[in-house]
C-alpha positions as CSV (number, residue, x, y, z in Angstrom):
1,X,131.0,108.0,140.1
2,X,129.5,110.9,141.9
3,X,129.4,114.1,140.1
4,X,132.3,116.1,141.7
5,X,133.5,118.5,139.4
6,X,137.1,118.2,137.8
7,X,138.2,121.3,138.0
8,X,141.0,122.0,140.5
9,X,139.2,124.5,142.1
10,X,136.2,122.3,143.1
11,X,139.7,120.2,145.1
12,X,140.9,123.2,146.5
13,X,137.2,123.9,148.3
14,X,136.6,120.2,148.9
15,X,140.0,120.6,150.7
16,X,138.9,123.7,152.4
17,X,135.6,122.3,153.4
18,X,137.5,119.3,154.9
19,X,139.7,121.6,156.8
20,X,137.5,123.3,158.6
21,X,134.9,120.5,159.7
22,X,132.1,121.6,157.2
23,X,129.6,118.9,156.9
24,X,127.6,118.3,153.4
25,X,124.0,118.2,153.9
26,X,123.5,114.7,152.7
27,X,119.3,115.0,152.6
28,X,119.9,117.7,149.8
29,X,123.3,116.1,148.1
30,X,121.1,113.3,147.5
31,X,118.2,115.3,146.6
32,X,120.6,117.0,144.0
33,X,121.9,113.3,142.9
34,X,118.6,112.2,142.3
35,X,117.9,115.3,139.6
36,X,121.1,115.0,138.0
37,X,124.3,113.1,137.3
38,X,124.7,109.3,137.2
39,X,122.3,108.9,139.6
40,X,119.4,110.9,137.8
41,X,115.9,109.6,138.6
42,X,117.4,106.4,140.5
43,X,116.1,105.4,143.9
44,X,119.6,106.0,145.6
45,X,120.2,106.1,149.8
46,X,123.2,108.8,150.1
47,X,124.5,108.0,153.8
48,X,128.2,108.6,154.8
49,X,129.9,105.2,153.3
50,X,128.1,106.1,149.8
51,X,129.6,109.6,149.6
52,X,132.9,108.3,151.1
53,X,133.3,105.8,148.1
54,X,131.7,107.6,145.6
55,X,134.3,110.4,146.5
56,X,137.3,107.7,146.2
57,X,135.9,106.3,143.1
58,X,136.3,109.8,141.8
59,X,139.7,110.5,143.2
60,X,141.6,107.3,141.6
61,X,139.8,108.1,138.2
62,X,141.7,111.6,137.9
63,X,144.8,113.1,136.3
64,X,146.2,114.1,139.4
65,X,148.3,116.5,137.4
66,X,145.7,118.5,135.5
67,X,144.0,119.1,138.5
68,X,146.9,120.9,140.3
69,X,147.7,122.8,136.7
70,X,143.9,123.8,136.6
71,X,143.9,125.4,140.5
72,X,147.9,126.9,140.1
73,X,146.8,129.7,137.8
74,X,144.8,131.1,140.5
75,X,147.8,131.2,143.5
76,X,150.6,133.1,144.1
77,X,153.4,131.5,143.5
78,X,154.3,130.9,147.2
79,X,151.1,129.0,147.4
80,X,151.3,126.6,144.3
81,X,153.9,125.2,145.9
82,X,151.4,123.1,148.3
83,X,150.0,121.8,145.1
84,X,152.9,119.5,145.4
85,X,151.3,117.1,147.9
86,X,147.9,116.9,145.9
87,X,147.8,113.2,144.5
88,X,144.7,110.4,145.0
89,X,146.6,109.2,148.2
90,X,146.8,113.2,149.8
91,X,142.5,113.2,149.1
92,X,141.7,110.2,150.2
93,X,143.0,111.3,153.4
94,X,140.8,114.3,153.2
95,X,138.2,112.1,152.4
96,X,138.7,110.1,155.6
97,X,138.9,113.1,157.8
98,X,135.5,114.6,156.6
99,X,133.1,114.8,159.2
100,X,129.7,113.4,158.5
């Protein structure tokens, strides 16, 4: 799984990012992968389709629920109300919209 934070407020930036057609720089992601995490020391290749199911893999594997109660503390009330549409399904659609 890749090392994506569970926090809700690392979804609400990965939403953000996604948003507003920021690119990860995949040379220094992998970089980063290679130093820590799963991958540590491992001789990985971090192209688009690796991050793309690595990022899946981590979506199904969350409590879809904790995330949103972990991000709602930090928005007005008006605002927690689009936590309602954050499930695995909503992300993977973010995932699919990144741009690469």
């Amino acid at each position: 799984m890749l090392h994506v934070g569970c926090k809700g407020r690392d979804w609400y930036d990965f939403s953000w990012y996604v948003k507003n057609n920021c690119s990860p720089n995949l040379r220094l992601l992998e970089n980063s992968l290679k130093q820590l995490g799963p991958w540590k020391n491992r001789d990985i290749h971090l192209d688009s389709e690796f991050l793309k199911n690595a990022l899946i893999e981590k979506i199904d594997s969350l409590d879809w629920e904790d995330i949103k109660a972990d991000v709602r503390v930090f928005l007005m009330p008006d605002k927690a109300k689009s936590l309602d549409i954050w499930s695995a399904e909503y992300f993977k659609s973010k995932v699919k919209k990144m741009t690469i």
